[in-house]
C-alpha positions as CSV (number, residue, x, y, z in Angstrom):
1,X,0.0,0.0,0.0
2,X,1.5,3.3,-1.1
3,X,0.1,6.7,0.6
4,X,-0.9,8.6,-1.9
5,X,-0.9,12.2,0.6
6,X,0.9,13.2,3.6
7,X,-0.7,12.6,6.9
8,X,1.6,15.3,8.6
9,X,-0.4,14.6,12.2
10,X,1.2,11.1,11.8
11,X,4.4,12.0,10.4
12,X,4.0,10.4,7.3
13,X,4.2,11.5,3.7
14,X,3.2,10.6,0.0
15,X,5.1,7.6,-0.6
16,X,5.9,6.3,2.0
17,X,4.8,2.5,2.1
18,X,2.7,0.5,4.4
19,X,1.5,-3.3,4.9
20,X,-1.8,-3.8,4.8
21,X,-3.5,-5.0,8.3
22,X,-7.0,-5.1,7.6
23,X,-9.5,-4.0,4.8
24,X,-12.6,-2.6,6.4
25,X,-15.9,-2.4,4.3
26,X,-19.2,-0.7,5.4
27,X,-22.0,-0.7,3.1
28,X,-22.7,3.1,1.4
29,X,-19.1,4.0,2.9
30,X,-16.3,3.8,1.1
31,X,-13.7,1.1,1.4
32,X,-11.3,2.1,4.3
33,X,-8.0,0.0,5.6
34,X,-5.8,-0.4,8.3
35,X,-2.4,-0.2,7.5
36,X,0.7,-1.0,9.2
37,X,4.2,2.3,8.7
38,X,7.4,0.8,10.1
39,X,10.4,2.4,9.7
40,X,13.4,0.6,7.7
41,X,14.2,-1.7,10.7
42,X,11.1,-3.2,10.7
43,X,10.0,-1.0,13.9
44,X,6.3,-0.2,13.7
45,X,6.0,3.6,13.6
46,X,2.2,3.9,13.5
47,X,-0.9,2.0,12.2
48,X,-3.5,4.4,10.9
49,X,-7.2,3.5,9.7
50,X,-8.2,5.7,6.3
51,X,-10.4,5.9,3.2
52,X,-9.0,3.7,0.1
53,X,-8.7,7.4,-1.4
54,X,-6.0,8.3,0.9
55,X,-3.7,4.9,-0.6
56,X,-3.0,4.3,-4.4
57,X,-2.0,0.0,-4.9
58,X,1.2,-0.9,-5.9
59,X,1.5,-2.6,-9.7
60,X,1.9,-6.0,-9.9
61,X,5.1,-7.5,-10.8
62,X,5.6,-8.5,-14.4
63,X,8.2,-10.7,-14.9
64,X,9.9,-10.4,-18.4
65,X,11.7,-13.8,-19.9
66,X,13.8,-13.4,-22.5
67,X,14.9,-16.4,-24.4
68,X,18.8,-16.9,-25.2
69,X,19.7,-18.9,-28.2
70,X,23.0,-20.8,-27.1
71,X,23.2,-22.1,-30.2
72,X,24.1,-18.7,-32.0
73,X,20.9,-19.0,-34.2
């Protein structure tokens, strides 16, 4: 999960990213999450509870293969 605005009254800005701890769905609200900020240790720094507007998801990984010819055809 990748914030997609600061959140200065957590000390945390766009970009920064975050492990997802819980999705959290109410119907006629939108979709909110709990999501876990440690710092590059691994130390939790805070786990805040927003709007699905506030994160943006990150793409998923495309692996590329590329195919060598050994044989020099």
């Amino acid at each position: 999960m990748i914030l997609s605005q600061d959140i200065p009254e957590e000390r945390l800005s766009a970009g920064d990213v975050g492990t997802l701890v819980e999705k959290h769905q109410i119907e006629g609200l939108e979709t909110g999450y709990s999501v876990e900020f440690s710092d590059r240790l691994g130390k939790t720094i805070t786990v805040v509870t927003m709007p699905e507007s506030f994160l943006r998801f990150p793409a998923p990984l495309r692996t590329r293969v590329k195919l060598i010819n050994y044989a020099g055809v």
